[in-house]
N, C-alpha and C positions, 0 to 999 in steps of 0.2 A: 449854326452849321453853314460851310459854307455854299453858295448855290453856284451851279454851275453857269458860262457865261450862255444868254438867251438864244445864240448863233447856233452853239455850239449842241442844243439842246434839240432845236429846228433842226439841223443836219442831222441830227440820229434818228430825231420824230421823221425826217425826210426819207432814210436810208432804211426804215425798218417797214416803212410805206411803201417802199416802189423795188419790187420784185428781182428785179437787173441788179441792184446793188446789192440785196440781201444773197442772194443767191450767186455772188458772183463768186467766180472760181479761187479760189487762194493756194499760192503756192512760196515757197521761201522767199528773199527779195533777191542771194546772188541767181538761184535759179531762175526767178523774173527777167533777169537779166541778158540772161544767156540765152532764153525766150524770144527774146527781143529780137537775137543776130547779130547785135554787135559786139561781143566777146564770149569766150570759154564762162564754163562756172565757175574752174577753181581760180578765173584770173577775178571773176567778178567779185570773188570772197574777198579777194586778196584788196581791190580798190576797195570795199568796205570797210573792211582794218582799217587801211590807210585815213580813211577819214575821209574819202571822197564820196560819199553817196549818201542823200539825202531822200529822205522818204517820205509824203509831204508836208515838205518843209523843214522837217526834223533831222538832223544829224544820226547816223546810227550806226554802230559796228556789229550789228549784230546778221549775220551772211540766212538765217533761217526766220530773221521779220516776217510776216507774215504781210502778202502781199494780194490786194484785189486787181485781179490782170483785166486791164481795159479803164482801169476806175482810180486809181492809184497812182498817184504820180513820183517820179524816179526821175533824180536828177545826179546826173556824175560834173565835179567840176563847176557847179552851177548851171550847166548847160541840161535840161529835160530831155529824156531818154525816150526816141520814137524806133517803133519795128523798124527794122532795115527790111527791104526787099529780098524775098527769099531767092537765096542763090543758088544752084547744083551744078554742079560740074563734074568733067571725065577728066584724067591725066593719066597719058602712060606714061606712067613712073620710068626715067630709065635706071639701070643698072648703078648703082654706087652714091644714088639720092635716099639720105635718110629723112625719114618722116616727122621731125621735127620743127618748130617755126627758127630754132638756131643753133648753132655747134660748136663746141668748147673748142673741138679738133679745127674747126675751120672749114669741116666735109662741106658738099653740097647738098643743098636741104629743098626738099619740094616745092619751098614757097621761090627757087629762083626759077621753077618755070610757069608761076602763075602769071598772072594780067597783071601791069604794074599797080593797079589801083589797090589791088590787093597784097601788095608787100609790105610796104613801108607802116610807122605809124601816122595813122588816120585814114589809113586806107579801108576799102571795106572787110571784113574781121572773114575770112574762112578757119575750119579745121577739117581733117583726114577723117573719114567713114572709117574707121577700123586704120590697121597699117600693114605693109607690106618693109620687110627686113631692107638691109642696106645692097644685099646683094641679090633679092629678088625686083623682079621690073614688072610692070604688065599696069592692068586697070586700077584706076583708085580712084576713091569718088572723094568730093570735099564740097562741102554746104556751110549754110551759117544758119542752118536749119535744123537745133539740137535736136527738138523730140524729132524728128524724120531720121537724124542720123541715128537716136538710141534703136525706132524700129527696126533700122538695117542688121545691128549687129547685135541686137539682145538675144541671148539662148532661144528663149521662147519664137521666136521669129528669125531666126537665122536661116540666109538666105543662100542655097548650096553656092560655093562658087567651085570655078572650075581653071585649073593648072596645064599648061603642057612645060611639061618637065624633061630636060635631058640629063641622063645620068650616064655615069662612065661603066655601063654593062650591058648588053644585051638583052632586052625585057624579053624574057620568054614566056611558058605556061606556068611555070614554077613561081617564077616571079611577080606575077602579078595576081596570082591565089594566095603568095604572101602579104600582099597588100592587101588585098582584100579582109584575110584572115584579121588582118593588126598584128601588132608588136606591144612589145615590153621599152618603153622607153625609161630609165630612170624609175621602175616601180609604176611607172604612166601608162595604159593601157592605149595604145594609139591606135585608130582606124581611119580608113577612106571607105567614103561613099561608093567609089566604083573607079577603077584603073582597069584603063583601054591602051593597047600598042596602037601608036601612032606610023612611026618609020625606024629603022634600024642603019647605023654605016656599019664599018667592021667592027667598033671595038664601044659602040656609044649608040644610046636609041632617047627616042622620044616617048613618052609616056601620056596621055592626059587622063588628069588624076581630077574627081571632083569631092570635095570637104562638104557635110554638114555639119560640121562642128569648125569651131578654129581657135586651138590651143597654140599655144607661143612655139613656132618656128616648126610647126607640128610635119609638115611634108619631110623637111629635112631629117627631122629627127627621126622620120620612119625609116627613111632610108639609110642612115646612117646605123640604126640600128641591124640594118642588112648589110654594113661592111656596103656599102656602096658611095660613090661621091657623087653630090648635083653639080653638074655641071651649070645649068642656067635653070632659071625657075621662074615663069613667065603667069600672070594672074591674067587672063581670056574671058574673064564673064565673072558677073557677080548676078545671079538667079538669071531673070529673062533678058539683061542687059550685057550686050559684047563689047568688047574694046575694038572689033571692027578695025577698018585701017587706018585710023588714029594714028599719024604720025609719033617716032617716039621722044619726048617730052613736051608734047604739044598738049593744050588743053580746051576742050567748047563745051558749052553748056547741053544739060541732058534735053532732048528734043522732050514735047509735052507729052508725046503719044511714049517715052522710056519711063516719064516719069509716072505714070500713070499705069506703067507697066510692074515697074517695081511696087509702086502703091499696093496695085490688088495682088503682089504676091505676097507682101506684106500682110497683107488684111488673109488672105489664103493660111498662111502659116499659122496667124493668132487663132483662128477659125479653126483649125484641124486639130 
């Protein structure tokens, strides 16, 4: 029979000895990855195909290895894989930037109002907290901080946000007890949290609308299902966090007392 080599036998006698390692967390390897801060998971998959990711030591394509985080070494490229610095950030989106890192059409895409450190490749890796459409503008947050982002926008913890919306009709009583009520979108049963009249001109009013839920392009489709058109569609808060006078396509990091603020409504939500 053959025996195992002596090293090899110590490091497991070592590893089933000392509590940290046995007990240490495991999680897939792209997901480790993505842990980390410096890329998405489905890019991390995708460099494990490729053939770049080593696991210690080992060559592997396989994106669900099973990974001991803190203990386990991860190397992309030959180069060994440490946490980046966790990042958050505010951007008021403006009007006609889609939310992707690039664009077939050639649109403008959110990463051209980031820090440049964060554009290019090797720069530091962000992605978007949720999205906001091409032709909506307002708050958007972006991290390289996966599970913080999954807390923001998971069902179970979804964080109301809140819209001022101008549409081309006069928000009356009628109107906004239809919102309230929902709609029939497509067989979709659409609601808002609460629509308030903001101001009215002659012929177009402001609305602000706040979401606990957030189905695809869901504001518009309410109203469109009332025969009305948005005129602009502005995101103003995401839970206890405002977009404030945040110039528009400018971007600063969340102050500690925001983050901290989102945190425990975070922690609120999973709690309730």
């Amino acid at each position: 029979m053959r025996r195992r080599p002596q090293r090899d036998q110590q490091s497991r006698s070592s590893n089933a000895s000392n509590p940290s390692v046995a007990s240490a967390r495991r999680v897939g390897l792209a997901r480790a990855i993505s842990k980390l801060g410096i890329t998405s998971r489905s890019q991390a998959a995708q460099w494990i195909a490729d053939g770049r990711v080593r696991l210690n030591g080992a060559l592997t394509r396989n994106p669900e290895a099973p990974v001991r985080l803190g203990i386990d070494r991860i190397e992309v490229d030959g180069h060994a894989v440490k946490p980046s610095e966790k990042i958050y950030l505010m951007l008021n989106k403006p009007r006609g930037a889609v939310t992707t890192a690039s664009d077939e059409q050639g649109r403008s895409t959110i990463y051209d109002f980031l820090p440049v450190a964060a554009r290019g490749p090797g720069g530091q890796w962000m992605a978007p907290v949720g999205r906001l459409d091409q032709a909506s503008e307002g708050l958007l947050l972006l991290t390289n901080d996966s599970e913080w982002a999954a807390g923001i926008t998971a069902p179970e913890t979804h964080l109301d946000k809140t819209y001022h919306v101008q549409v081309a009709a006069i928000a009356d009583v009628q109107l906004l007890a239809s919102l309230r009520r929902g709609v029939n979108s497509r067989g979709e049963v659409l609601r808002v949290k609460t629509a308030l009249h903001l101001r009215s001109g002659e012929k177009n009013s402001w609305v602000e609308i706040v979401l606990d839920e957030g189905k695809n392009r869901h504001i518009r489709r309410v109203f469109e299902s009332l025969g009305i058109e948005v005129l602009r569609l502005l995101r103003v808060a995401i839970g206890p966090l405002a977009l404030g006078t945040l110039p528009k396509g400018a971007t600063r990091p969340l102050t500690s007392a925001e983050k901290t603020s989102l945190d425990r409504a975070i922690a609120a939500k999973s709690n309730g």
